[in-house]
C-alpha positions in Angstrom: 140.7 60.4 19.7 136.9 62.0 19.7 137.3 61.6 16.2 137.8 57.3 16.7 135.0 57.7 19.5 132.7 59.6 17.1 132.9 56.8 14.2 132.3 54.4 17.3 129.1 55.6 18.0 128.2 56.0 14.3 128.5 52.2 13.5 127.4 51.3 16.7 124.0 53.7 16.5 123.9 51.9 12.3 124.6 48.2 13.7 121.9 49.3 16.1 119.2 50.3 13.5 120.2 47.1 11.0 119.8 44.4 14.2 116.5 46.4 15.4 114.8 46.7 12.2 111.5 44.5 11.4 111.2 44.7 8.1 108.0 45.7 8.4 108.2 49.5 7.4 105.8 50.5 5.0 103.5 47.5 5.3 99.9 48.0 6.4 98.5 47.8 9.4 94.8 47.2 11.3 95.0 47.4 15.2 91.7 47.4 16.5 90.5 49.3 19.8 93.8 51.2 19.5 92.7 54.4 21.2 93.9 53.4 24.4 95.8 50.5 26.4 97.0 47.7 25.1 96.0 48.0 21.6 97.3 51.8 21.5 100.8 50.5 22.3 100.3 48.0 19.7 99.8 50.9 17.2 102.5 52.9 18.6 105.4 50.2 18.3 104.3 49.1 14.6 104.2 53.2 13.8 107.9 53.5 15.5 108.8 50.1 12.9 107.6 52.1 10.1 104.3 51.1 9.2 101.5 52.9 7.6 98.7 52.1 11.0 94.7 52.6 10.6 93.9 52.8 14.5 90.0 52.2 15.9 88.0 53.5 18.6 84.3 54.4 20.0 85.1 57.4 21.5 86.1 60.1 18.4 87.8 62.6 20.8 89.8 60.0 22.6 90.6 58.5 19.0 91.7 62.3 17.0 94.1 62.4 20.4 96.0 59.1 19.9 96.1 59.5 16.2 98.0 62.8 17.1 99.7 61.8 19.5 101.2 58.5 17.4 101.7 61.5 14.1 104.1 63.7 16.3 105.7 60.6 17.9 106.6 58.3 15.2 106.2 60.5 11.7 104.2 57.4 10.6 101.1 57.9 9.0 98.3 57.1 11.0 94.7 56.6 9.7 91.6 57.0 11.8 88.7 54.7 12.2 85.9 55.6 14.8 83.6 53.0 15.6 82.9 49.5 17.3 84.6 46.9 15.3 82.3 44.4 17.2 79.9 45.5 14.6 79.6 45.0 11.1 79.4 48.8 10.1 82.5 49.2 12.2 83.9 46.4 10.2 82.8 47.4 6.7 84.5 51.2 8.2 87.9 49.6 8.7 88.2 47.8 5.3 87.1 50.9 3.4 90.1 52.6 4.2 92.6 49.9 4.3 91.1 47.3 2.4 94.9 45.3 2.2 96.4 45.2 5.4 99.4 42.9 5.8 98.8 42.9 9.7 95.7 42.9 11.9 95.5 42.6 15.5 92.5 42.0 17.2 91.5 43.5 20.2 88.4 44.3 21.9 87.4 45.4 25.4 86.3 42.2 27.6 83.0 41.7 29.2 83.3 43.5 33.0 83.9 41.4 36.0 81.1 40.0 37.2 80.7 36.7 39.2 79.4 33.7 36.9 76.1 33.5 38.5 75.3 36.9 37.6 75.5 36.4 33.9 72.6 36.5 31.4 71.8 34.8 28.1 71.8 37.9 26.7 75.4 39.1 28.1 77.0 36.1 27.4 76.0 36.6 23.7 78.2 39.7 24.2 80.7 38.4 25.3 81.3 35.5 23.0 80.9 38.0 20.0 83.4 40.9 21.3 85.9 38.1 22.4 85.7 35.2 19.6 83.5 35.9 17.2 84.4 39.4 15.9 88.1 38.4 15.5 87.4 35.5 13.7 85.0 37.6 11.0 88.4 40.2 11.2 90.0 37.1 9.8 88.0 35.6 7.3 87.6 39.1 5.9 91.8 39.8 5.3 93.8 36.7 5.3 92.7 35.3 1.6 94.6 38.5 0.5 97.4 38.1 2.9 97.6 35.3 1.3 97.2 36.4 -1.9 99.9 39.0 -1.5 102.3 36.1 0.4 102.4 37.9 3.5 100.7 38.5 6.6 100.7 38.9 10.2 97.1 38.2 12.3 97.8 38.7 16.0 95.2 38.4 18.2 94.9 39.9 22.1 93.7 37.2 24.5 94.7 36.8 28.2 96.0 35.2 30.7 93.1 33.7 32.4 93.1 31.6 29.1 95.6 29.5 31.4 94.3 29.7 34.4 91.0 31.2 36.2 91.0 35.0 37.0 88.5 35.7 39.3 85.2 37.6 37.5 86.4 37.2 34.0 84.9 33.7 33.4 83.2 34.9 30.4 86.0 36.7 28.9 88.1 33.7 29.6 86.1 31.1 27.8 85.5 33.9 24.7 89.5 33.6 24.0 90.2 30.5 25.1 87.7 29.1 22.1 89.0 31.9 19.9 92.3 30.2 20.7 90.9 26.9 19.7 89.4 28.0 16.6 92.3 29.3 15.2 95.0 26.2 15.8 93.6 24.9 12.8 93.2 27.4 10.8 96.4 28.8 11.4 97.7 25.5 10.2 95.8 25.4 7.3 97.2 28.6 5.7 101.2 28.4 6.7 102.0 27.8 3.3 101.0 31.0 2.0 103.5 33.3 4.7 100.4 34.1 6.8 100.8 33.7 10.3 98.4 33.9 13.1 99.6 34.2 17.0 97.7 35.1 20.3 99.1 37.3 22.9 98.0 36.1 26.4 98.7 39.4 29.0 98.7 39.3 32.5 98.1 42.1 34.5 99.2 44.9 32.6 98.8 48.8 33.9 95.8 49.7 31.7 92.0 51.0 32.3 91.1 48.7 32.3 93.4 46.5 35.5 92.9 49.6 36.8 88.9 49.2 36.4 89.5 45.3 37.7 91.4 46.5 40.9 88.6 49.1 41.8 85.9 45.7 41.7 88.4 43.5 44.0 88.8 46.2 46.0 84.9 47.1 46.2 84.5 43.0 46.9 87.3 43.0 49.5 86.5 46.2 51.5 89.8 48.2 50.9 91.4 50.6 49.2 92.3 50.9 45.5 96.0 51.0 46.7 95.8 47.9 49.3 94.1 45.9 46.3 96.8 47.1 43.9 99.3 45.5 46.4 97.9 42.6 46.8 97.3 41.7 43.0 101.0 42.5 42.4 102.5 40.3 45.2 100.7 37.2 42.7 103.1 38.1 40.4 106.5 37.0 40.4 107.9 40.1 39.1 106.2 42.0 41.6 104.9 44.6 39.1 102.7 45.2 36.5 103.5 45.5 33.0 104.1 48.3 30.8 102.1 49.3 28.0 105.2 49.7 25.9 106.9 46.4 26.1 103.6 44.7 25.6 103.2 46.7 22.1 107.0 45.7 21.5 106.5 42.4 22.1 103.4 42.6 19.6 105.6 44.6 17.2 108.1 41.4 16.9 105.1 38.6 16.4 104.6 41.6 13.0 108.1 41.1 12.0 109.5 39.2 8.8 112.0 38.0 11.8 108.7 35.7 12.9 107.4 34.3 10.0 108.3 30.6 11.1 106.1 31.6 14.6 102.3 30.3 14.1 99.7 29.3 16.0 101.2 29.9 19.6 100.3 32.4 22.7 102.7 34.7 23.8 101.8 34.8 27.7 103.3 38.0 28.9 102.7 37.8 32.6 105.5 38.3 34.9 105.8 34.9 35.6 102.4 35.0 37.1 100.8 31.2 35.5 102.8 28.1 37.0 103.9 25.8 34.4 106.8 24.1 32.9 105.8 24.4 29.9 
């Protein structure tokens, strides 16, 4: 009888492994500002799939830790880029050391919150270039040998308040929302060749930086850091914030050979939080 129940759990823990697998391991991967948040669980769940993952940062300490962190985790090989990928050295760094990658995502910190009247020429500039213009020049520099090589995955980080208005994050918002724009054609444009490009649209997700966010809503509303947790929270349906983990799992999927006939849409991860039908 524990000899049935040990064969059991053999095929089960196989059947397991086939019906999880992505069919991504070995391929290469870019994920920008991976040294934390969002973009860190990114790196993570393509490492656990098997891929070979070149991870980015400004801070080098920070950076050396995730890239150690991810090696002991995963056994995946993990490749360090320090630098800001909102500039073209930073840029010209990542494709020197993986100057094929069959997946890119493209993340980069937002502008701060800051009410809309308070924004300058010169900070606006910012934003639009962290936001939409750097992942666009991530795109033109990779996909022609994605395409080349039939295969690729571009996924890029948006938000949420692409949907709908977040309070202090106007500039951030209309950033991603044209990168969002910009890209429905051109993801259209190169289907053919098995290159895909999606969006990811989080909602409030427990990071730095919704931490930094709750720390500004509660400096504007006179409370605590707790009491402005709470109240953000009861917005959402779910009545919690999201995970780093099944963000980067979610991510992980929109890499798979499982969703090559996915392009050109936004995966809004929000806990139900934007009203819609559709």
């Amino acid at each position: 009888q524990h000899s049935q129940v040990f064969c059991t759990m053999v095929v089960l823990a196989k059947w397991l492994e086939i019906t999880m697998d992505l069919g991504i391991s070995g391929k290469k991967a870019i994920v920008c500002g991976s040294s934390r948040g969002l973009g860190k669980a990114c790196a993570l769940s393509l490492a656990k799939a098997g891929c070979e993952v070149v991870i980015n940062g400004m801070d080098a300490k920070r950076l050396s830790e995730t890239a150690s962190e991810l090696r002991s985790s995963t056994n995946s090989e993990i490749i360090e880029v320090q630098g800001d990928i909102t500039s073209h050295d930073g840029q010209s760094a990542l494709a020197a050391k993986c100057p094929d990658p069959d997946i890119l995502i493209t993340n980069a910190g937002g502008p701060p919150f800051k009410d809309f009247r308070e924004l300058e020429r010169d900070s606006m500039l910012t934003g639009v270039t962290w936001n939409m213009i750097t992942p666009i020049e991530l795109i033109q520099k990779f996909v022609d040998g994605m395409a080349e090589r039939g295969f690729g995955r571009i996924l890029n980080i948006t938000s949420v308040s692409v949907n709908m208005p977040v309070s202090g994050l106007d500039l951030s918002s209309g950033a991603r929302a044209g990168l969002t724009a910009f890209c429905a054609g051109v993801c259209r444009s190169i289907a053919g060749t098995g290159v895909t490009i999606n969006h990811i649209q989080p909602g409030f997700f427990d990071t730095d930086r919704y931490r930094a966010g709750i720390d500004a809503m509660a400096k504007q509303l006179g409370v605590e850091h707790d009491e402005a947790h709470a109240i953000r929270i009861n917005e959402v349906p779910a009545k919690r914030a999201g995970t780093p983990e099944e963000f980067g799992d979610a991510a992980a999927f929109l890499c798979s050979m499982q969703a090559g006939y996915i392009t050109g849409q936004s995966l809004l991860l929000d806990g139900g939080l934007y009203h819609s039908s559709f």
